[in-house]
N, C-alpha and C positions, 0 to 999 in steps of 0.2 A: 399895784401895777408893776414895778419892779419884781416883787416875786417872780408872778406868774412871767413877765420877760426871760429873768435867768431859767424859772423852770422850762418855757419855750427852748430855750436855747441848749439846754441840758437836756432832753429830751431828743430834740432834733439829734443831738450829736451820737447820742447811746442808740439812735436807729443806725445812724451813718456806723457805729464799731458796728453793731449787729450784722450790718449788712456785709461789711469788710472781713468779718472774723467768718461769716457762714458762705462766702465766696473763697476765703483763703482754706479755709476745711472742704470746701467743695474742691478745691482747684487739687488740693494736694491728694488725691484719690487717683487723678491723670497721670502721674508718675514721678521718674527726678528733674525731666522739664519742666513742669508744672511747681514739683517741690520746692522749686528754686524762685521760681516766681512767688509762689504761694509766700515764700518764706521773707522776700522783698516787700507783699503788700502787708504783709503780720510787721514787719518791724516800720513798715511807714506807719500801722495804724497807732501801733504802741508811740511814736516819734510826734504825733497828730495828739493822741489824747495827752501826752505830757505835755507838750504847748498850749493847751487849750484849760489842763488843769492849774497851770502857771500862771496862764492869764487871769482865770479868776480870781486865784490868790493874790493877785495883783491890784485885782480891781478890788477886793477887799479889803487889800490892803490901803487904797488911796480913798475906798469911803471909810473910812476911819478917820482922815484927817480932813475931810471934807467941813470948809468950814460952816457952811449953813441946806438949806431945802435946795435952793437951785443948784449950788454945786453936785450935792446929790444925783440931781437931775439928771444935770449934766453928764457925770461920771457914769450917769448910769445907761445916757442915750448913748455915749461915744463907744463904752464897753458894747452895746447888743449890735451897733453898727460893725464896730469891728471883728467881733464875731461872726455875724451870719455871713458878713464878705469873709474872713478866715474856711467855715465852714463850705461853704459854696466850692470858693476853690481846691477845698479837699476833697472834696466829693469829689469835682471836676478830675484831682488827679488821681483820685484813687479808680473811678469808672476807665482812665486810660490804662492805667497798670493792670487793672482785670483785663481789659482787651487787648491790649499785649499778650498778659501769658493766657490768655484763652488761645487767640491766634499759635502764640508757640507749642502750645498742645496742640493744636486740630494739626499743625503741618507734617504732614508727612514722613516718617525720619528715614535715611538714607541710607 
């Protein structure tokens, strides 16, 4: 059951790069407005997966000193909670910063 949670959770998140890394390659074909954006959502997503690879080495780290099954448990419900809320909210800002620099490319330039 943990397994298959972390892989849930690891999965989840290698769609969320996928999707951030094939929007920021998409974006950066629109030009240096774009480029610029593009190059904001590229280092939020790199800034996103080192937080989240942190975390698990974290959580790795604390079931090691886990002293029995329910700690385990434990450590292992509070890690997937606070993930998929982590997770969520990246998503959240990463679909805003696509629609920002989506928006800065379509406007007009003067």
């Amino acid at each position: 059951m943990a397994e298959a949670s972390v892989e849930q959770t690891r999965k989840t998140f290698e769609r969320f790069l996928e999707g951030a890394e094939a929007a920021a390659g998409t974006l950066e074909e629109r030009g240096a407005t774009v480029t610029a954006g593009a190059r904001d959502i590229g280092a939020k997503a790199i800034a996103y997966a080192e937080k989240n690879v942190q975390a698990s080495l974290d959580y790795a780290q604390s079931l090691l000193h886990a002293k029995d099954l329910a700690e385990v448990m434990r450590l292992h419900s509070e890690f997937v909670q606070t993930q998929m809320r982590n997770l969520a909210e990246q998503a959240n800002e990463m679909g805003q910063m696509v629609s920002r620099a989506a928006m800065d490319a379509a406007k007009p330039k003067n």
